[in-house]
N, C-alpha and C positions, 0 to 999 in steps of 0.2 A: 651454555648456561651463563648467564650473565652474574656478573659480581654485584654487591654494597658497596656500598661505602662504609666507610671504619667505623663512624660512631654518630649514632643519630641523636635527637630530643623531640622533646614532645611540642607539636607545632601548637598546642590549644586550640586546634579545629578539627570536630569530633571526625567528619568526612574526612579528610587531608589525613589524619594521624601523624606519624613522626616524620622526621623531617630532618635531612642529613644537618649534622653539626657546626658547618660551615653557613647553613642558608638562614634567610628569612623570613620571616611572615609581613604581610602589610597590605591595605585596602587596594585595590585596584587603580582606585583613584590617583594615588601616590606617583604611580608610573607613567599617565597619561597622557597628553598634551588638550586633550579634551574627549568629552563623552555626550555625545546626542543624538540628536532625530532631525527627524523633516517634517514634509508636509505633503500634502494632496489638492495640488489646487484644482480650481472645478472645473469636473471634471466635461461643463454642457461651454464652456468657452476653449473652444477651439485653436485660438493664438495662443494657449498656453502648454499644447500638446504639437509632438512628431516636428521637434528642433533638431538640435546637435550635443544636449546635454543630454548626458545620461542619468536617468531616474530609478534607482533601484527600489523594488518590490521584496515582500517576502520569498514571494513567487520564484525570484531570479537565484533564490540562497541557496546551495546545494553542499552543502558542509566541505568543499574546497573550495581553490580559486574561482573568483567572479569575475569572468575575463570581460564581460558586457552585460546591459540592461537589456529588457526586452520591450523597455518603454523610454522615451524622451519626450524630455521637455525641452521650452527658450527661455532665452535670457527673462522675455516678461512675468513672464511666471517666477526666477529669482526675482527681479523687482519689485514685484507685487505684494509677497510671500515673503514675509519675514523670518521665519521660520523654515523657509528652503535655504540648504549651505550646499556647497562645494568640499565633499570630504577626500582628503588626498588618500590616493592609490594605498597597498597596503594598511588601510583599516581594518578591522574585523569589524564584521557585522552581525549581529545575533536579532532575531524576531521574537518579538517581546508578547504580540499574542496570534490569535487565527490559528486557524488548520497548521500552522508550519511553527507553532510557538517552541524556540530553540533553538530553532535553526541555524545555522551560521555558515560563513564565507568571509574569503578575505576580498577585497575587491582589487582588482590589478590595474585601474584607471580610474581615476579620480570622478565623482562619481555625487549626485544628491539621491535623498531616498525619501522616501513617504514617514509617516510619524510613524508604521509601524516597526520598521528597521530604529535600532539600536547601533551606533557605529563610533565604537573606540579606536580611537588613533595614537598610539603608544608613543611615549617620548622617546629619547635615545637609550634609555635604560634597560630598555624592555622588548626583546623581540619580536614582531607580528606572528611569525610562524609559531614561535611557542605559547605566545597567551592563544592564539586560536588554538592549539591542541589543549591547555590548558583548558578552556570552555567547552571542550568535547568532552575533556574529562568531569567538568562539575556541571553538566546536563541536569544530570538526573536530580543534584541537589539543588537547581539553580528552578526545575521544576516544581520541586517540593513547596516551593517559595513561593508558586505564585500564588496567585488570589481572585477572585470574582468567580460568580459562579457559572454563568452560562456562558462567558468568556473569559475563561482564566488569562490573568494579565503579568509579568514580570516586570518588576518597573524596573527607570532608570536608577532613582535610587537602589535599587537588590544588585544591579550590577557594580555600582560605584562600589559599593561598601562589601564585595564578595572580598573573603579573604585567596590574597594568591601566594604563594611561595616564590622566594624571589633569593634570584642567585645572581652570578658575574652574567654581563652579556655575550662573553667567550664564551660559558658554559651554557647557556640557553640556547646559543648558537648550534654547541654540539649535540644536544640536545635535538631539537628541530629536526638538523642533519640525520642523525640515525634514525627517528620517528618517518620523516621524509621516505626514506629507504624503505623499511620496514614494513610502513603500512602501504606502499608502494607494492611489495613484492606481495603480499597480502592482498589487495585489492585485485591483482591481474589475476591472484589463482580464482578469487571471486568469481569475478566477471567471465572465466572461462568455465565455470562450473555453472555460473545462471546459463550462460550460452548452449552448455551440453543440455540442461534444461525443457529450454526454449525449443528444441533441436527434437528430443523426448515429445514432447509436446508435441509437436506438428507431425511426428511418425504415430502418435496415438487418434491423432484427429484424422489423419490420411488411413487410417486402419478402418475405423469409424466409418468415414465417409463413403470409403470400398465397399464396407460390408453391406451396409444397409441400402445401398443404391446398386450394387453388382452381385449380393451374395459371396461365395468361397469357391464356385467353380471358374477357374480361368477360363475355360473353353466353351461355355456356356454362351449359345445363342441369343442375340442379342435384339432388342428392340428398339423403335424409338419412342417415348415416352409419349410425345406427344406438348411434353412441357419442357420450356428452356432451361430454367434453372438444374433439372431431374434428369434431360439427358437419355442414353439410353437404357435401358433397363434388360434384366432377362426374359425370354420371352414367354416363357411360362410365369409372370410374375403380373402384379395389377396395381393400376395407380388408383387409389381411393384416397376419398377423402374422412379424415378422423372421426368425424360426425357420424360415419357407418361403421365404425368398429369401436367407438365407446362413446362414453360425454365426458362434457368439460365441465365443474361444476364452483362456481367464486365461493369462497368463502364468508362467514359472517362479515356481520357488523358489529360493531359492540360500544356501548360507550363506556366512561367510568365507573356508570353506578354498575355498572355488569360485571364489573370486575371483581374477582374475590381469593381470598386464600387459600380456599378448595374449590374442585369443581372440576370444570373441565379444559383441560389446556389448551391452550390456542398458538399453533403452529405459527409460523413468521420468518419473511425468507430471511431475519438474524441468525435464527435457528440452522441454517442449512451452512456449513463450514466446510469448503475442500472436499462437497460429495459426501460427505456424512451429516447424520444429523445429532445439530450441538444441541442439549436443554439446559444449558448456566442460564441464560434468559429466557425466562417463562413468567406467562402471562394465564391467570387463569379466569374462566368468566363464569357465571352461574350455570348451572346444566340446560335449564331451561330453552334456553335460547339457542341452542346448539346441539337438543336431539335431533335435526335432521340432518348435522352434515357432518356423523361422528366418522371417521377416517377408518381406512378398513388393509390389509396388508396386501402389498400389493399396486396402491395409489401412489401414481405419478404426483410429487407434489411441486407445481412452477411459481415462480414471482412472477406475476401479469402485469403488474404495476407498484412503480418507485419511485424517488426523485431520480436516482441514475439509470439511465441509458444500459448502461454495462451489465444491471443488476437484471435487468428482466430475462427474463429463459431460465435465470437459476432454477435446478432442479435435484429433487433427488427421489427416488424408489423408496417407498416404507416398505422395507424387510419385513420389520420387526414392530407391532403396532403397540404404544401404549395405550393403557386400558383409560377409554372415555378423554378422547384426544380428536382434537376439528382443527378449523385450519381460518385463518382471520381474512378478511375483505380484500387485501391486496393477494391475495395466494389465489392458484383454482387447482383443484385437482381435476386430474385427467383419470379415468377411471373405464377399462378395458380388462376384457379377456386375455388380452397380447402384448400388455406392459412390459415383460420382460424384451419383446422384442421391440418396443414402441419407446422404452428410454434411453436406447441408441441414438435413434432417429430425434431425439430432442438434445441428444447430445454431441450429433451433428453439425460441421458448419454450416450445413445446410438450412436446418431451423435455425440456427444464431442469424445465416442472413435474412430470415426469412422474418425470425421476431423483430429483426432492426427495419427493414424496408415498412411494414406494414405498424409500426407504432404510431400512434398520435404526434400531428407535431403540436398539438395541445399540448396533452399531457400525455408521459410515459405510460403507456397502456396496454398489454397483448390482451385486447376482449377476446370475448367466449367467441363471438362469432366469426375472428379472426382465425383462433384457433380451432376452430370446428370446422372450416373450408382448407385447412390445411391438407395437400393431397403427398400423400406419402409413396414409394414405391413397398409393394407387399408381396411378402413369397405368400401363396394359398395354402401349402402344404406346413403342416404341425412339424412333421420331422425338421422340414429345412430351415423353421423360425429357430428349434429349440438348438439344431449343428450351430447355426450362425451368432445366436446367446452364448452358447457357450465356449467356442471361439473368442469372441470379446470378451466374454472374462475374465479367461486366460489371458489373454493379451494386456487386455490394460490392469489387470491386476499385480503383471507382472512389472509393467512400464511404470504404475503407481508406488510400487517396493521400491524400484530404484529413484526415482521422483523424489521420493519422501527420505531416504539414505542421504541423495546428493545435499537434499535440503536442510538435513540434521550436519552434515557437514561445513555450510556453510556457514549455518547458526554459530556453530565450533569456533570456526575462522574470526566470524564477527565478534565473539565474545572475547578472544584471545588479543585481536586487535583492540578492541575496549580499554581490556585489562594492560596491554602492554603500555598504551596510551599514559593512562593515569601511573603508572608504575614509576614512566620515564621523568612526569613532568612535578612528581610527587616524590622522587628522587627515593624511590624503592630500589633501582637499579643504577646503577654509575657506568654511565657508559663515555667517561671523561676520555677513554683510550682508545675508543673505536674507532677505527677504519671502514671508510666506505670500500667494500671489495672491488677491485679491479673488472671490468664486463670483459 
């Protein structure tokens, strides 16, 4: 259990709160030796890219050390570019907007960056390892702050004038040190729990992929399919294609004015969450337009088409059908007698390779007719579909309970790590006496 400190006051920064009695408050700026950005020179001139300088990206930020870029520039591009610098080693870097807005790294080799890196180089005052935990800690308020709408932006100004708590450089030191430690020992239990994970995963897909291609009898006669990817199969079994055992059917179209308050909802693989189905986001459009393709219990429902790659094959089984519910233009429903046994086989490596190989390299697309010539391996017999359904149930509902344990565990860890963060550098806990333990 870790100790206080003797006697706090009130920092007058709602986030931060008190603030041991000893410390101070003060803008960032104060500490710095400088605070900025770069630039992006263009990118169709060629002598200005694949040098010996390093160019850091958002991309390259991984909220620890940034031992290299994944891009470089030359010298002509500093010449050129007024606004390209040379930020020495031990910076923190924070991204200011895009996908990674927040981001941070220290960088560990001196280093220029694009305008959208942010890159504070602390004076002697102020340690690098603790103002970066210090920035991990005021994320979330340093978020609140931004601004723009389709691209929220943090500026440089929000970071100058962030208020930081500021103590000795001995004590930020020790600080750092025990943080270092800590979310060290924290991070490796992590990383071995995504791994058991990972691990879970690939024994559920290898179950998967047994069943549906071999059935549950090990000694079962065997055949050769006749197709490479499928392999042999059993011999009382048959390779068909899905087009003879149900259809595949896209879903509407709709525009804005279709859209309404009531009506009828429209499915969307945002909707589809970890195998269940989420409705926090729901779209509803007029009925009219959507009595032919109302969803019935029992439909397979896939992504056909996305901007990402990754996203098409999502699927999931309607259980449980809400009343006067369709399914929108990038969605298709797959619709069979033998779903229960058919969203196995879509949950398959087999169709994941099968959706990736046969996609547009137009556009991300699994069409109806791709998925209609898809040939599956099929037991004929009712008894052996519904032994091998309910097998997999068992099975992955079992591997799912533990999947979703590990991953509330993790949450745990990462929350704990958060909190201990902001605790250390927010001088909640004193950890002025600690010892790094002996390995």
């Amino acid at each position: 259990m870790e100790k206080a400190y003797e006697k706090y006051k009130d920092s007058d920064v709602e986030w931060i709160g008190e603030i041991p009695e000893s410390w101070e408050i003060g803008r960032l700026y104060y500490f710095t030796e400088s605070i900025g950005s770069g630039s992006t020179p263009k990118s169709d001139n060629l002598k200005y890219y694949n040098g010996d300088i390093s160019w850091l990206n958002t991309g390259d930020l991984n909220d620890g050390e940034v031992l290299d870029s994944s891009k470089y520039i030359t010298q002509l591009a500093l010449n050129d570019y007024s606004a390209l610098k040379i930020f020495p080693k031990n910076s923190v870097v924070i991204a200011l907007y895009g996908a990674t807005i927040g981001k941070l790294g220290i960088i560990k080799k001196n280093m220029a960056t694009n305008q959208a890196c942010c890159v504070i180089n602390p004076d002697e005052s102020l340690n690098s390892q603790f103002l970066f935990y210090f920035l991990l800690a005021s994320r979330n308020f340093l978020l609140s702050l931004a601004y723009g709408g389709g691209q929220p932006n943090i500026s440089q100004d929000i970071i100058k004038k962030l208020h930081i708590p500021f103590v000795g450089i001995k004590e930020q030191t020790q600080i750092a040190a025990y943080l270092d430690y800590h979310t060290q020992l924290i991070d490796t239990l992590i990383s071995k729990k995504e791994t058991l994970i990972q691990k879970l995963q690939e024994q559920r897909q290898a179950i998967i992929n047994e069943a549906v291609t071999k059935g549950l009898n090990k000694n079962v006669e065997l055949k050769d399919s006749g197709i490479e990817w499928l392999g042999e199969i059993p011999k009382h079994w048959e390779v068909v294609k899905l087009k003879f055992l149900g259809e595949s059917i896209t879903g509407i179209t709709y525009s804005p004015n279709d859209v309404s308050e009531k009506g009828t909802l429209v499915l969307r693989s945002s909707n589809i969450q970890k195998g269940k189905l989420d409705l926090q986001d729901t779209v509803y459009v007029n009925k009219k337009i959507a009595d032919k393709y109302i969803s019935q219990k029992g439909d397979i429902l896939l992504c056909s088409r996305n901007g990402s790659r990754n996203l098409i094959g999502k699927n999931i089984i309607l259980d449980e059908r809400v009343e006067n519910e369709t399914w929108g233009a990038f969605m298709t429903v797959y619709r069979s007698n033998f779903n229960d046994f058919i969203y196995y086989f879509f949950n398959s490596d087999i169709f994941s390779a099968l959706s990736s190989l046969f996609l547009s390299s137009t556009i991300n697309q699994l069409t109806i007719g791709v998925l209609n010539n898809m040939q599956i391996a099929f037991p004929k017999k009712q008894k052996e579909r519904e032994q091998i359904v309910h097998y997999l149930k068992q099975e992955t509902e079992e591997t799912n309970t533990t999947i979703y344990k590990i991953q509330t565990s993790i949450q745990k860890l990462k929350d704990y790590r958060e909190s201990l963060i902001s605790e250390a550098v927010t001088g909640k806990i004193d950890v002025r006496d600690w010892q790094k333990p002996n390995s």
